[in-house]
Each structure stands twice: as C-alpha cells, then as structure tokens.
Backbone bond lengths (Angstrom), bond angles and torsions (degrees), N, CA, C in turn:
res aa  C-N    CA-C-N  psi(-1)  N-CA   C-N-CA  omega(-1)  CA-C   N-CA-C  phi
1 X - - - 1.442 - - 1.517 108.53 -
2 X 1.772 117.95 124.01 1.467 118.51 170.81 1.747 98.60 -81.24
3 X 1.559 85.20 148.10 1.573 94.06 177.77 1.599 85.40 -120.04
4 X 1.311 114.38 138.67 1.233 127.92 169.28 2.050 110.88 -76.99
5 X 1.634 121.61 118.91 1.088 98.77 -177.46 1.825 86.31 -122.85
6 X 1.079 135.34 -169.21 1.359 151.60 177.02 1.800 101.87 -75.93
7 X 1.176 104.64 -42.93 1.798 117.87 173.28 1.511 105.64 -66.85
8 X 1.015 126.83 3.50 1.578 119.86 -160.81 1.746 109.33 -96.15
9 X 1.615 124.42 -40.29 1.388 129.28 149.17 1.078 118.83 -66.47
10 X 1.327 151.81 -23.11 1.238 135.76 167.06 1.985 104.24 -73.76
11 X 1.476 123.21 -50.13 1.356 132.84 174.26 1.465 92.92 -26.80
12 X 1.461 114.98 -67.83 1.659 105.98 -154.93 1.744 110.17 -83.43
13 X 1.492 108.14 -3.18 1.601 104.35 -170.09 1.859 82.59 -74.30
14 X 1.608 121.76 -55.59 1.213 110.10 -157.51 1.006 94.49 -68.47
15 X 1.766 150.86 -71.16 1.696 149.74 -177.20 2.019 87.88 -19.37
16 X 0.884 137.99 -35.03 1.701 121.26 -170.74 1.951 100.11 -95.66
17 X 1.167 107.97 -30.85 1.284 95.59 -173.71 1.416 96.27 -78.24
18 X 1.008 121.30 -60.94 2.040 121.67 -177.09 1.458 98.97 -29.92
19 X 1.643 123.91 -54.42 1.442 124.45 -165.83 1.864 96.87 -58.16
20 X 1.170 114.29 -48.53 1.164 112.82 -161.26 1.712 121.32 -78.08
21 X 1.542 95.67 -6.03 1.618 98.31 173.54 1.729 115.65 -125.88
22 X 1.165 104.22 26.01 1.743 113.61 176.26 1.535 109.00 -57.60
23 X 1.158 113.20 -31.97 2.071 116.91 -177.75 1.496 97.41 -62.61
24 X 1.009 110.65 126.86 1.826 126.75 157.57 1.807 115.45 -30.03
25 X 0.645 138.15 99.53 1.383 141.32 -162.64 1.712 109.03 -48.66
26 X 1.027 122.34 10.85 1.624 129.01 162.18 1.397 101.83 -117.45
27 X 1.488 143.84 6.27 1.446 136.85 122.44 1.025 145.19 -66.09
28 X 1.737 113.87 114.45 1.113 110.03 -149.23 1.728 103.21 -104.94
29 X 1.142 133.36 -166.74 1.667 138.22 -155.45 1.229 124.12 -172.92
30 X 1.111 126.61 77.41 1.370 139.84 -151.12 1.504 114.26 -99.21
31 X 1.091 154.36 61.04 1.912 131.05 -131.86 1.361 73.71 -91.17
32 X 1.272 120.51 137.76 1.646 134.58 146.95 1.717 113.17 -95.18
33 X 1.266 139.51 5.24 1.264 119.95 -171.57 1.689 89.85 -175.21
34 X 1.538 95.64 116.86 1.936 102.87 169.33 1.408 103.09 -175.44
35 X 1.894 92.94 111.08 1.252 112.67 -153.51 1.848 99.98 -144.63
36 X 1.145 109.25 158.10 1.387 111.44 178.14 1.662 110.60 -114.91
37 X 1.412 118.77 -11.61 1.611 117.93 162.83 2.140 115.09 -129.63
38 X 1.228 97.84 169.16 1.269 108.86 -168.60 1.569 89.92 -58.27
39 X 1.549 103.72 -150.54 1.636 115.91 -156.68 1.671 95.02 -87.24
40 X 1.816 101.58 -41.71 1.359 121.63 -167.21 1.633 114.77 -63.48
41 X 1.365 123.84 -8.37 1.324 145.82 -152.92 1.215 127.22 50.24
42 X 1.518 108.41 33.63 1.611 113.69 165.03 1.911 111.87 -86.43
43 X 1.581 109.66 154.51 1.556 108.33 179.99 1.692 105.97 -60.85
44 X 1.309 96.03 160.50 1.227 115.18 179.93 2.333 95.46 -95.13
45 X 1.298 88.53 125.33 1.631 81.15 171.98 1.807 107.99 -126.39
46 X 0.933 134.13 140.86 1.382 113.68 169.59 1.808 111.33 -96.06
47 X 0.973 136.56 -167.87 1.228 151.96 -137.52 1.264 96.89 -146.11
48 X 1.828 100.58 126.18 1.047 126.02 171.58 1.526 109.85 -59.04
49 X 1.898 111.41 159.16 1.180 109.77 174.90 1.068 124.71 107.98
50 X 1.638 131.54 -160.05 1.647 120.01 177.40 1.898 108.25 -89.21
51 X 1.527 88.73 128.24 1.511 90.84 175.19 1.463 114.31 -53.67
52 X 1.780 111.02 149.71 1.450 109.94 169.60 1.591 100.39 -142.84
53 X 1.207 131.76 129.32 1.358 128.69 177.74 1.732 108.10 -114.05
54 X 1.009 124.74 108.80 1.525 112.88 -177.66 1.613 108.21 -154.13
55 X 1.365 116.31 137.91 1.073 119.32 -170.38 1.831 126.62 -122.90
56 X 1.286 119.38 174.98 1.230 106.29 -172.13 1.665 124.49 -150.50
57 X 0.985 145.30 138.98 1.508 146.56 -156.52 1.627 88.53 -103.43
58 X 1.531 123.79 103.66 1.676 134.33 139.55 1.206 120.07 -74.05
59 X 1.234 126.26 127.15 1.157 157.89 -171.03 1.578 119.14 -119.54
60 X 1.715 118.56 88.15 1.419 122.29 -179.50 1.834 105.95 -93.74
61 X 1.358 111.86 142.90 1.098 125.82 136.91 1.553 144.04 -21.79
62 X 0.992 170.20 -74.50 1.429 161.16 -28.22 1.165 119.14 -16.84
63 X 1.753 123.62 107.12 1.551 95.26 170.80 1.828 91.10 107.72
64 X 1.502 107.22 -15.84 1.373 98.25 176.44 1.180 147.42 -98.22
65 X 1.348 148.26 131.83 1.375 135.36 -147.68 1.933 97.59 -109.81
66 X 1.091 92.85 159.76 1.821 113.88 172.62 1.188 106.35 -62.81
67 X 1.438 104.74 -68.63 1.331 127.65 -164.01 1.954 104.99 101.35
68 X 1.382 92.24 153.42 1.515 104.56 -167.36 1.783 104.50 -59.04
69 X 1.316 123.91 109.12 1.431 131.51 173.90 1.515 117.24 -125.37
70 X 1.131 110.22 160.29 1.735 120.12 168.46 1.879 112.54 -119.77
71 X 1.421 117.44 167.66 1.291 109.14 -170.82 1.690 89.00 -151.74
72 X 1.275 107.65 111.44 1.308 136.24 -172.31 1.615 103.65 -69.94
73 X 1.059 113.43 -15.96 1.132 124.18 -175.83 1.366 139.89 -111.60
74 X 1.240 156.50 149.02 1.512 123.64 177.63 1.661 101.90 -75.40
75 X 1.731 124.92 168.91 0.667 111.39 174.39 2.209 96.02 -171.70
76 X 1.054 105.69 158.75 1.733 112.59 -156.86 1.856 95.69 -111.10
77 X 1.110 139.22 123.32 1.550 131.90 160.41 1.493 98.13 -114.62
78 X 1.418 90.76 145.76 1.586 112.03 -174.56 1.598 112.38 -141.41
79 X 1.375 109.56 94.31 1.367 128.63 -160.89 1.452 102.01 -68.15
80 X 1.646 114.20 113.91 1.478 137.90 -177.22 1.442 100.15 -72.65
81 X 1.606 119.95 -62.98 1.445 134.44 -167.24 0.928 114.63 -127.34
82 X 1.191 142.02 140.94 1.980 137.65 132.30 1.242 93.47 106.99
83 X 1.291 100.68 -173.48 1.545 115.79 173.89 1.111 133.66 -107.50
84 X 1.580 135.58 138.53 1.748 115.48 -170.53 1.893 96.46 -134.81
85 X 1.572 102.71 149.14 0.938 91.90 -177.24 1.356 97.96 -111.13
86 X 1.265 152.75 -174.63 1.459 146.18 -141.98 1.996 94.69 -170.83
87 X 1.504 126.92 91.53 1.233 135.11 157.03 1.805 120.12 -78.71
88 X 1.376 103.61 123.74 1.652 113.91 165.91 1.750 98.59 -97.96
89 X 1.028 115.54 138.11 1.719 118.12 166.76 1.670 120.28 -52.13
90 X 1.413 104.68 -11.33 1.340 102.87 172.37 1.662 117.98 -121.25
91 X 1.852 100.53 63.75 1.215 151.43 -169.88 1.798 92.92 30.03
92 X 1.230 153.42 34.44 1.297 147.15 168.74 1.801 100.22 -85.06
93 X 1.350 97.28 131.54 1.491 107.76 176.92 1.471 103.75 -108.41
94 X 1.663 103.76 -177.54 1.695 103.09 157.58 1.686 82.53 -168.99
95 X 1.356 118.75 139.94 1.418 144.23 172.04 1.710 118.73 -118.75
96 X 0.960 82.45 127.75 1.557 98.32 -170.70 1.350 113.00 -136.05
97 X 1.380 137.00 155.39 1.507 164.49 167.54 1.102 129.82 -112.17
98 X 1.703 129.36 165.92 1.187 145.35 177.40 1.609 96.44 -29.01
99 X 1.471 137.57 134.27 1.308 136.85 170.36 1.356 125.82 107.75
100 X 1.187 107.01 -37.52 1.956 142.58 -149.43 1.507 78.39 -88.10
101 X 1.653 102.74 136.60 1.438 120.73 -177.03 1.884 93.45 -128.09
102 X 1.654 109.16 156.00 1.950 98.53 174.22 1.036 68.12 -168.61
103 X 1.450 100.30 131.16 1.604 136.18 135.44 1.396 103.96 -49.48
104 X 1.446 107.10 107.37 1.672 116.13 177.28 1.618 100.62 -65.66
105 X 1.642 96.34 147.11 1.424 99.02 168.89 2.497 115.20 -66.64
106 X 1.547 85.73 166.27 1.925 69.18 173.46 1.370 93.71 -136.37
107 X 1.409 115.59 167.28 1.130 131.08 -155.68 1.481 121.61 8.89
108 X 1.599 105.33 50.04 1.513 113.68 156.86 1.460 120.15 -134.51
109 X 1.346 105.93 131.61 2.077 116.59 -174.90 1.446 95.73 -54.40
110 X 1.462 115.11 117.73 1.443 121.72 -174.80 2.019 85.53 -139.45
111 X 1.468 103.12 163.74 1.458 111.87 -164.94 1.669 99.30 -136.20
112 X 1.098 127.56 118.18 1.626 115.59 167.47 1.339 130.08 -116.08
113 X 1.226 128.07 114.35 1.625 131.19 -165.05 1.455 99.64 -113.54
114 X 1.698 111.89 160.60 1.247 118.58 -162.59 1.905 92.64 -108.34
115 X 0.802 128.14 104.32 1.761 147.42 179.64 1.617 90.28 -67.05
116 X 1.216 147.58 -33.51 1.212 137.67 -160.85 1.535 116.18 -98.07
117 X 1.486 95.10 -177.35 1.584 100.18 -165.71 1.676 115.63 -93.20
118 X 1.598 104.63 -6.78 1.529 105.22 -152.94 1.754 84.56 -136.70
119 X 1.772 134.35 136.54 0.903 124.47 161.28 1.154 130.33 -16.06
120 X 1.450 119.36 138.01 1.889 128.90 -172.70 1.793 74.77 -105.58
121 X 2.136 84.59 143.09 1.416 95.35 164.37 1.781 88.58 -151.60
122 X 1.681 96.67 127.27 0.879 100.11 -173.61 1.966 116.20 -139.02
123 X 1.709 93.98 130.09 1.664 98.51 -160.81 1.464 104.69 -66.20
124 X 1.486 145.17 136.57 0.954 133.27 150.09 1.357 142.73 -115.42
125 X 1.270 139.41 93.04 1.318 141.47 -178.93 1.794 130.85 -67.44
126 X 1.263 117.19 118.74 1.517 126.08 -177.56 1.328 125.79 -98.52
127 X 0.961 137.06 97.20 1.629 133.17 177.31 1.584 103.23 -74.22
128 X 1.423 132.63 111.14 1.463 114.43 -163.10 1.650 87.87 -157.32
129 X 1.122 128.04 -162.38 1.359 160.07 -153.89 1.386 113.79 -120.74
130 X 1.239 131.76 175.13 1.353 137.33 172.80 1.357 107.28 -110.43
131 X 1.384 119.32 -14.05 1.397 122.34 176.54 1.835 120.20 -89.08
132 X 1.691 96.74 -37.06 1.374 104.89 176.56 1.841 121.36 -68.35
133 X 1.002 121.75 172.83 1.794 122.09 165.98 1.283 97.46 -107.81
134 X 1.108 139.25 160.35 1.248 150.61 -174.17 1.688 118.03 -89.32
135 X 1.128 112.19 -10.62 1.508 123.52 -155.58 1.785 93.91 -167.05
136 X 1.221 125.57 134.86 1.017 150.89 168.39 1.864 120.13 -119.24
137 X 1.225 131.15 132.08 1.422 119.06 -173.07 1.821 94.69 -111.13
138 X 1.903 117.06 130.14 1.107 107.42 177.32 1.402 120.45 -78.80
139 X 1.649 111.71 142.97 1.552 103.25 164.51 1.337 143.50 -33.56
C-alpha cells in the first residue's frame, strides 16, 4: 500500500534526477534518433516470441547497391562513413551521411546504394526474434 506523504513528489523528482546524472561528468550523451515509426512513417512493432538483439557492420563499395531487400524486423542504421542513398519502390528516397541514424523501414522492398566516393560502412542494429532472419533478399 502507497501512502501518499507531502515528501513523496520531491522523493521521485530527486530518484529521476540521480537516474539522470549517474555518467561521470566527462560522459557525454548525445541521443541522435528516438522515434516510434520507421523513416517511411509506419509504427514500429516488434515481433512476437523470443527476443533476439544482434547487430552487424555493412560495408559498400562506391557505386554499390544492396540490392532490393525487406527486414522482417525492426532495425536502427547508423552511418559510420560515406554516403547512402535509401530507395522505396514507390520512388521515395532518404540520403544520409557519416552520423545520420534511420529507423529502417520493415516489411518494405527498400534498396541502398553508396552515392559517395570513399567506402560506406554502415552499423546496423536488429531487435528481432530467434525465429525471424534479419534481412530477407527480394525476388
């Protein structure tokens, strides 16, 4: 049973400020990306089942394409190098650079080519299942 006392809003203002200043004061915290739908503005849903979080370092060429894929999964890219340009089949792009974070679209045929001059390397993170693949290639 909560007992309501007069101490009880100040208790949780400091319990949130303590949470919010635990990093060593030469750690810094930058959020670049916090969003509730993909790039395309569809919801983000995750997938029933056993959680799986696992991620992966892509590595483009100049000049190089993905190839047409879907991602069953939600999943976060966070552009290391270069430039990528990002195709939906219903001609909508999105271009991004060194820094540039996107909520990948999910279960939509999206295409990614590297627009730049110097290898694309790009981090990618999956919130997915143990049952799903993370990446699908379209017919």
């Amino acid at each position: 049973m909560l007992i309501f006392t007069p101490l009880l809003p100040l208790l949780i203002l400091l319990h949130s400020s303590t949470l919010a200043g635990d990093f060593h004061p030469s750690v810094q915290v930058q959020e670049n990306l916090s969003t509730t739908t993909s790039w395309d503005g569809e919801p983000i849903h995750y997938p029933a089942g056993t959680a799986k979080l696992s991620g992966a370092i892509v590595t483009l060429a100049p000049g190089t394409e993905t190839g047409w894929h879907i991602h069953p999964v939600p999943c976060i890219a966070l552009i290391l190098e270069g430039e990528l340009l990002v195709e939906l089949k219903d001609g909508r792009t999105k271009k991004l650079k060194a820094g540039d974070t996107l909520a990948e679209v999910i279960q939509t045929p999206h295409n990614g080519k590297n627009i730049g001059k110097v290898p694309l390397k790009i981090a990618v993170f999956y919130a997915g299942n143990t049952e799903l693949k993370t990446t699908l290639l379209c017919p």
